[in-house]
C-alpha positions in Angstrom: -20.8 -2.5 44.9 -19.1 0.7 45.5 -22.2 2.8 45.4 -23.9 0.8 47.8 -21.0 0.7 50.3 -20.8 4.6 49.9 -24.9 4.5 50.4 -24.3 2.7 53.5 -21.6 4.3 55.3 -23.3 7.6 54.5 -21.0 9.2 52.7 -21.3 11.5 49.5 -19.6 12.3 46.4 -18.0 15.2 45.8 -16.1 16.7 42.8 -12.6 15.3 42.5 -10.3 18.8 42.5 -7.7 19.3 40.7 -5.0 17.9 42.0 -2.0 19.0 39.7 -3.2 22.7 39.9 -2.7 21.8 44.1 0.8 20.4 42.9 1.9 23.4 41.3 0.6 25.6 43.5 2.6 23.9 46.4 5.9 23.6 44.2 5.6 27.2 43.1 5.6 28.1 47.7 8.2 26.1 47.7 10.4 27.8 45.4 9.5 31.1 46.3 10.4 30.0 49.8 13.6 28.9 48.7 14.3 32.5 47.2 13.0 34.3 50.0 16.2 32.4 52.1 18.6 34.1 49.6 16.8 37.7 50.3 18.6 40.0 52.4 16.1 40.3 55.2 15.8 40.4 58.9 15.8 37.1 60.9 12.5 38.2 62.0 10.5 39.1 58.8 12.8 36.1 57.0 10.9 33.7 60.1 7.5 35.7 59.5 7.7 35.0 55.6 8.5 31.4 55.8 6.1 30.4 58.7 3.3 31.9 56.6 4.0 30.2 53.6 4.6 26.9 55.7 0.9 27.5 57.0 -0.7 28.0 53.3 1.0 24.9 52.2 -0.1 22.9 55.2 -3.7 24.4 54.5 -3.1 23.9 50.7 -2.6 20.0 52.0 -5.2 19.6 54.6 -7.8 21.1 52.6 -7.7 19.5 49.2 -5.5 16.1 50.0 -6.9 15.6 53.6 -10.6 16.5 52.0 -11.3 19.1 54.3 -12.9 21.0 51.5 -15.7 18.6 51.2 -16.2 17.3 54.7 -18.7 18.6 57.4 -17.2 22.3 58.9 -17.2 21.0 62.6 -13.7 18.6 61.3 -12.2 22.1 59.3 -13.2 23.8 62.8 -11.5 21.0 64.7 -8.4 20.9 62.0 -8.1 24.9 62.4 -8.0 25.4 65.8 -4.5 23.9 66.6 -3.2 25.4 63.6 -4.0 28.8 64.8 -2.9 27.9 68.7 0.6 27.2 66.8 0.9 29.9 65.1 0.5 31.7 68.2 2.7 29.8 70.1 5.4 30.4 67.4 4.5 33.9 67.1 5.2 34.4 70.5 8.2 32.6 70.2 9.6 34.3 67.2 9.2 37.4 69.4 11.3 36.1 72.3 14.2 34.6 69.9 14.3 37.7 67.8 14.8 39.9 70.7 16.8 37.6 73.2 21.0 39.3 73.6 23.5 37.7 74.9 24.1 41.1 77.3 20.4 39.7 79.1 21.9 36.2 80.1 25.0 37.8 81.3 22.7 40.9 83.1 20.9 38.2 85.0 23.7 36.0 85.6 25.2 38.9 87.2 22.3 40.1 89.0 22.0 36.1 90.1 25.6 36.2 91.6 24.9 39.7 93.6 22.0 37.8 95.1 24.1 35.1 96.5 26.9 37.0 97.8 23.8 38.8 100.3 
């Protein structure tokens, strides 16, 4: 019954991975993330560090539990793309946190006030 439904809906079998080398693997980022916390290291490279292992373990996820591995590359293309656009978007706004002062609020607050008094 089950091969005909998969005959039917077109799908194909594929080789079960192993899912408890997937498990360790994700347990094993985890701790090392957990380390990496404890490190002495700038904010910065501390953000960089984690937001890279965040992305392997949400790769690690999406490409052996989501069963990207074995699906058509158009759906790994379409599963990729945001991923990257994110990690752009928190690139960009690592940058900005990592160099934001309190001396430029209080620059342009003053340079707001001189404005006004014109």
């Amino acid at each position: 019954m089950a091969d005909s439904h998969a005959a039917v809906a077109g799908e194909t079998e594929h080789p079960h991975p192993n899912y408890m080398a997937v498990f360790w693997m994700l347990l094993a980022l985890t701790i090392l993330e957990v380390f990496v916390v404890y490190t002495s290291l700038s904010v910065a490279a501390l953000i960089s560090i984690l937001l890279v292992m965040a992305f392997v373990k949400a790769g690690l996820v999406a490409w052996y539990f989501m069963h990207l591995k074995f699906d058509n590359r158009v759906l790994s293309v379409i599963a990729v793309v945001p991923l990257i656009l994110a990690a752009i978007a928190v690139g960009v706004l690592s940058y900005e946190y990592s160099h934001y002062t309190v001396s430029d609020t209080a620059t342009l607050k003053v340079a707001t006030e001189a404005a006004e008094t014109k």
